[in-house]
C-alpha positions as CSV (number, residue, x, y, z in Angstrom):
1,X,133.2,97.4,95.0
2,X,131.1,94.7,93.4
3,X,133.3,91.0,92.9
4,X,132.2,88.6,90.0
5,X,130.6,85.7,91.4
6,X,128.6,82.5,90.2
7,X,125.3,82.3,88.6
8,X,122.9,80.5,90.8
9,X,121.2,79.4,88.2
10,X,123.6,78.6,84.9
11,X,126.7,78.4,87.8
12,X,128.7,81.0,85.2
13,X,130.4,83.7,86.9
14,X,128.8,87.3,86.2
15,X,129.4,91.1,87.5
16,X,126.6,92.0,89.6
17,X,124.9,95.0,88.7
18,X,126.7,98.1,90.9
19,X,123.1,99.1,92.6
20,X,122.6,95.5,93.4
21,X,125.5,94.6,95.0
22,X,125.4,91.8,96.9
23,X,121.8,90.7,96.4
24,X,122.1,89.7,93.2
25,X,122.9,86.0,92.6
26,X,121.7,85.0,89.2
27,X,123.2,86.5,85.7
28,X,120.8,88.4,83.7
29,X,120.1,86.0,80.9
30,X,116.7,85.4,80.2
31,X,116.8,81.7,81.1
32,X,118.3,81.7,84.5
33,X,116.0,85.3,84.7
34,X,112.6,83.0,84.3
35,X,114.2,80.3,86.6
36,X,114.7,82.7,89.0
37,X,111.3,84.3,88.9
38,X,110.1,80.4,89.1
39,X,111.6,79.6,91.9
40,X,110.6,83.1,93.9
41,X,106.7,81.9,92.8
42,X,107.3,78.6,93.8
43,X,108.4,80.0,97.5
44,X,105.9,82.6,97.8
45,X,103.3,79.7,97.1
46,X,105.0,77.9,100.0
47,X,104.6,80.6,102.4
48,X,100.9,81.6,101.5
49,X,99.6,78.3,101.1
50,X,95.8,79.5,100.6
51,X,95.9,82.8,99.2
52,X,94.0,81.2,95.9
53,X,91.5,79.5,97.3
54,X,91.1,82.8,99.7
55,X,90.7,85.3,96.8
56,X,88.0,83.0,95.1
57,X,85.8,82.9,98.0
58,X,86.5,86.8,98.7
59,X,85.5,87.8,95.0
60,X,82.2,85.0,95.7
61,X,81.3,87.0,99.0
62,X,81.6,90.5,97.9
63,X,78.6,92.1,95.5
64,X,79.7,94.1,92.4
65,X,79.7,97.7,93.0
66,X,76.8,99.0,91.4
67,X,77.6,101.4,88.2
68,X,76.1,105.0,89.6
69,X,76.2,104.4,93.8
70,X,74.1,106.7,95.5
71,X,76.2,108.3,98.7
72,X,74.2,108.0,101.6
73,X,75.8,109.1,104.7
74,X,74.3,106.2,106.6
75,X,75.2,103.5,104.4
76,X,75.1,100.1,105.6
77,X,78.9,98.2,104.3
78,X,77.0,95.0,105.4
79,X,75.0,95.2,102.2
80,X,78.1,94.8,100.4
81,X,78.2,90.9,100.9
82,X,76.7,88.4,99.8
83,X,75.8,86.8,102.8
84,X,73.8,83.4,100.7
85,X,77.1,82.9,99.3
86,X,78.8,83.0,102.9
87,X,76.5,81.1,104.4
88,X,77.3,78.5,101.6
89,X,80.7,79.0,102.3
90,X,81.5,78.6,106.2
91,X,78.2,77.2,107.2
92,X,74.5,78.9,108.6
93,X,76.1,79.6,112.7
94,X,79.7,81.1,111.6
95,X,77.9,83.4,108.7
96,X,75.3,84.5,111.6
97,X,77.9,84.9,114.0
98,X,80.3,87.7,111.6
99,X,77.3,89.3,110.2
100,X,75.6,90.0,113.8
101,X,79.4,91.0,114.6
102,X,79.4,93.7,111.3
103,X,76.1,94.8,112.5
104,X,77.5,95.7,116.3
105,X,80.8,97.2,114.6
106,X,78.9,99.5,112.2
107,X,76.4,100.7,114.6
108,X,79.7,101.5,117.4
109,X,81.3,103.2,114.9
110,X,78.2,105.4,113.4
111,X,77.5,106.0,117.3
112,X,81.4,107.2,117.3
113,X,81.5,109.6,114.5
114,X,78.0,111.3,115.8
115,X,79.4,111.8,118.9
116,X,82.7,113.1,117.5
117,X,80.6,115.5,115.5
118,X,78.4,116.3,118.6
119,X,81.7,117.2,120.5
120,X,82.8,119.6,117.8
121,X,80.0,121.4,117.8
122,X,80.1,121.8,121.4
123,X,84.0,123.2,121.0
124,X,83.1,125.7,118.5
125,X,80.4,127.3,120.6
């Protein structure tokens, strides 16, 4: 059973909505709506700090897609960054160091799958 209780916002007391329940704690007039949608931004900006500034540099170090890819099967992902604009970003030795680090990723992982596909050859015979 759902008890009135006080806005948190406009301190008038309100019937929570029966699906809600207890998790409701503002009325659902559009001002103390906004205020509390205000103050849920305001908190999530608290807790993630850099998430702007992190998008900005991700959308500066990843290419645009081009309109009509071609699939290659042995696609390098490396080419999807821009690595002048990283370099620019985190300096010349830190760029170097997580490109050289993509490179040995991609090439374990293309070694992985061909073996993979080696093995299930092998099981089919």
């Amino acid at each position: 059973m759902v008890r009135p209780r006080p806005c948190r916002v406009c301190r008038k007391w309100f019937l929570p909505h029966p699906r809600a329940g207890a998790r409701q704690h503002v009325c659902g007039a559009r001002p103390c709506q906004s205020e509390r949608h205000r103050r849920a931004c305001k908190a999530w900006r608290g807790r993630n700090p850099d998430y702007d500034r992190e998008d900005r540099l991700r959308r500066r170090l990843v290419r645009p897609e081009d309109p009509k890819p071609i699939p290659e099967l042995r696609a390098d992902p490396l080419r999807r960054i821009d690595w002048t604009a990283a370099r620019a970003a985190v300096g010349l030795g830190i760029a170097v160091a997580i490109e050289e680090t993509g490179r040995v990723l991609h090439g374990w992982a293309r070694d992985a799958v061909c073996s993979q596909l080696v093995m299930l050859q092998q099981d089919r015979r």
